[in-house]
C-alpha positions as CSV (number, residue, x, y, z in Angstrom):
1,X,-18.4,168.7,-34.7
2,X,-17.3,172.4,-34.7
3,X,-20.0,173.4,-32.1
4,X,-19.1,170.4,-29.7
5,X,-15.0,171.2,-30.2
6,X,-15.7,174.9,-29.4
7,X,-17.6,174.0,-26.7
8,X,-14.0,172.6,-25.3
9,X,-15.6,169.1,-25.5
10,X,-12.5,166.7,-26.5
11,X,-13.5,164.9,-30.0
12,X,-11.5,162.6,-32.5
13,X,-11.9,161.3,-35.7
14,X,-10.4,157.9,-36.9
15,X,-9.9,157.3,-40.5
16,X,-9.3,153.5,-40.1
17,X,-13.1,153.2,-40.2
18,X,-15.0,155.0,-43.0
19,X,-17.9,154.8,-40.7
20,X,-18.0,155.1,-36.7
21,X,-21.6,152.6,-36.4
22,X,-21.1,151.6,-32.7
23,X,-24.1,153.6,-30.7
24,X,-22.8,152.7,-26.5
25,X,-23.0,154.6,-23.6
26,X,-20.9,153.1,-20.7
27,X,-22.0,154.4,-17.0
28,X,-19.9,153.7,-13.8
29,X,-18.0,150.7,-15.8
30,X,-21.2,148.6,-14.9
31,X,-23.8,149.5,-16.7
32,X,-24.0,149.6,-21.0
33,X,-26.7,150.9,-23.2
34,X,-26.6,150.0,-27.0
35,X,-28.4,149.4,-29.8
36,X,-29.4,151.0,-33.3
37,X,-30.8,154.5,-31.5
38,X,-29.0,157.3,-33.1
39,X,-30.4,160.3,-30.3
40,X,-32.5,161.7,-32.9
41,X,-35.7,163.0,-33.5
42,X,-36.5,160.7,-36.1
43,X,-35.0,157.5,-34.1
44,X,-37.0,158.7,-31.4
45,X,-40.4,159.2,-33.6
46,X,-40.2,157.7,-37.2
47,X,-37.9,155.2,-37.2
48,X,-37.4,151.4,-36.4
49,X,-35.1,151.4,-33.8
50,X,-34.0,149.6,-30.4
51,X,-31.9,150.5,-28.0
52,X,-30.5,147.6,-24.8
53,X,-29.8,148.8,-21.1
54,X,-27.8,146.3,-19.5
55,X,-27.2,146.9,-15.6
56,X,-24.5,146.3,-13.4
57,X,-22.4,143.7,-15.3
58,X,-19.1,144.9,-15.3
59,X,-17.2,142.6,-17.3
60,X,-19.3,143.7,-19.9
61,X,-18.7,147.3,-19.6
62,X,-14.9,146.6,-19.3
63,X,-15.3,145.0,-22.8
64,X,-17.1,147.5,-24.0
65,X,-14.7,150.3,-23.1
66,X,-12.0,148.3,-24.0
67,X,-13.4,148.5,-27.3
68,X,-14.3,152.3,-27.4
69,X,-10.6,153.1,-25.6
70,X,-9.3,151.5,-28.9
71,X,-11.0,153.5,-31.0
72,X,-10.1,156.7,-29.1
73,X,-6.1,156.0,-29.3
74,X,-6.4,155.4,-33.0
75,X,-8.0,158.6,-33.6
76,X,-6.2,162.1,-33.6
77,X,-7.7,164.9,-32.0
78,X,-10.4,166.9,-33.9
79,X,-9.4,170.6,-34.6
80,X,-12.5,173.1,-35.2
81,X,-12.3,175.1,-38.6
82,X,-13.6,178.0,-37.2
């Protein structure tokens, strides 16, 4: 998290969840890709994963981003330790 913060890359981290599971990319508020793929070499390789691309329903992506906008305004803003 340092690297990403020091990169000037805005993070956050929410303790009302001891784990942060959701895995959703939201593109144009239309289109939603999720699924159990964590973007890593063994998800991409080893494991058992899937991963859903869901085009141009906006609705859905509204509720979607609904859902990580909540998540964002509970969190407080991530400060690098170095």
């Amino acid at each position: 998290m340092n690297y990403i913060a020091n990169s000037g890359i805005p993070l956050r981290t929410d303790s009302d969840f001891p784990i942060q599971h959701d895995k959703v990319i939201i593109v144009d508020n239309v289109t939603v890709e999720t699924g159990s793929f964590n973007f890593t070499k063994a998800a991409e390789t080893k494991n058992s994963e899937n991963a859903v691309v869901i085009w141009n329903m906006p609705k859905l992506a509204e509720s979607f981003l609904e859902h990580w906008q909540d998540r964002w305004n509970r969190g407080r803003d991530y400060r690098s330790s170095y």
